[in-house]
N, C-alpha and C positions, 0 to 999 in steps of 0.2 A: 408406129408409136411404141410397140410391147417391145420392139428390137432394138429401141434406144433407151427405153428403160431396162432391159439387160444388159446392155452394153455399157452405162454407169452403176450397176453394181459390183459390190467387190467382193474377187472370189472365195469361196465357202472353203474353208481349212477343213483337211479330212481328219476325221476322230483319231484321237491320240489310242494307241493298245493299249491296252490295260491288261492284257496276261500273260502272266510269265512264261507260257511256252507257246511257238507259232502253231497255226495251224494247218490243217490241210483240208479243202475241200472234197468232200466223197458225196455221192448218190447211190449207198446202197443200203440195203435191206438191214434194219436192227431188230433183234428181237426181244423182248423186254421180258421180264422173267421177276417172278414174286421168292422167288426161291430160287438154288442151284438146278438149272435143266428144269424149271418150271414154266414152261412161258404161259403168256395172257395174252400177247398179241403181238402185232411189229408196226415198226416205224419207217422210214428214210431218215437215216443219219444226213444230213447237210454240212457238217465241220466236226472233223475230228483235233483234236488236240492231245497232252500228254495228261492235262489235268481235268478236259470235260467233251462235251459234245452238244451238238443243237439237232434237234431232232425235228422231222414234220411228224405231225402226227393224224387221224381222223380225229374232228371234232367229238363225235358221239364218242369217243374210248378215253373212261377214267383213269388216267394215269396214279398212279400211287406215288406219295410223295419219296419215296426211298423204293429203289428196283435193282434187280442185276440187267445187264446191256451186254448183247452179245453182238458185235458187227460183222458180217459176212464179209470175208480173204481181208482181216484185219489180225495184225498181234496183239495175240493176249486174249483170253476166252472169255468166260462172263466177267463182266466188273461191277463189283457194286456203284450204285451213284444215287444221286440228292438230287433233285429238281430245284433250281434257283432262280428260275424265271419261264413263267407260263402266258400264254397267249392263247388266242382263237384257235389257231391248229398247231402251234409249236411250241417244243420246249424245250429249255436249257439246263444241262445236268453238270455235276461235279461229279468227276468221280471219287470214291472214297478211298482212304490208305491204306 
């Protein structure tokens, strides 16, 4: 019964992008920094882009709403960024201009 009620559903259109640059999947070490060469702690970046990045993070570590983000054998050293969507252990940053 469950495989014929699959079989007349109709299928799920994948989310439209909504950001202006593509991005690229990483799994490596971020470190998050309250200041120039200050860190507080690190992350695993998950999706790097030209304009943000999603980050895992430990639930118990307070992230600050504005940080610099340094991504390990990435271009471009610290960057400042914004947090624009938080969750249980992850979070979504802009970076700044």
């Amino acid at each position: 019964m469950p495989e014929r009620m699959m079989a007349d559903a109709p299928p799920i259109a994948p989310r439209a992008e909504r950001r202006r640059s593509g991005r690229t999947r990483l799994n490596r070490v971020g470190v998050i920094g309250v200041g120039w060469g200050h860190p507080i702690g690190e992350s695993v970046v998950r999706d790097l882009s030209d304009d943000g990045a999603r980050m895992t993070i430990a639930p118990e570590f307070g992230v600050p709403d504005a940080f610099v983000l340094l991504v390990a054998d990435a271009p471009g050293s610290w960057r400042p960024c914004r947090v624009v969507r938080r969750t249980w252990c992850e979070i979504a940053v802009r970076f700044a201009a």
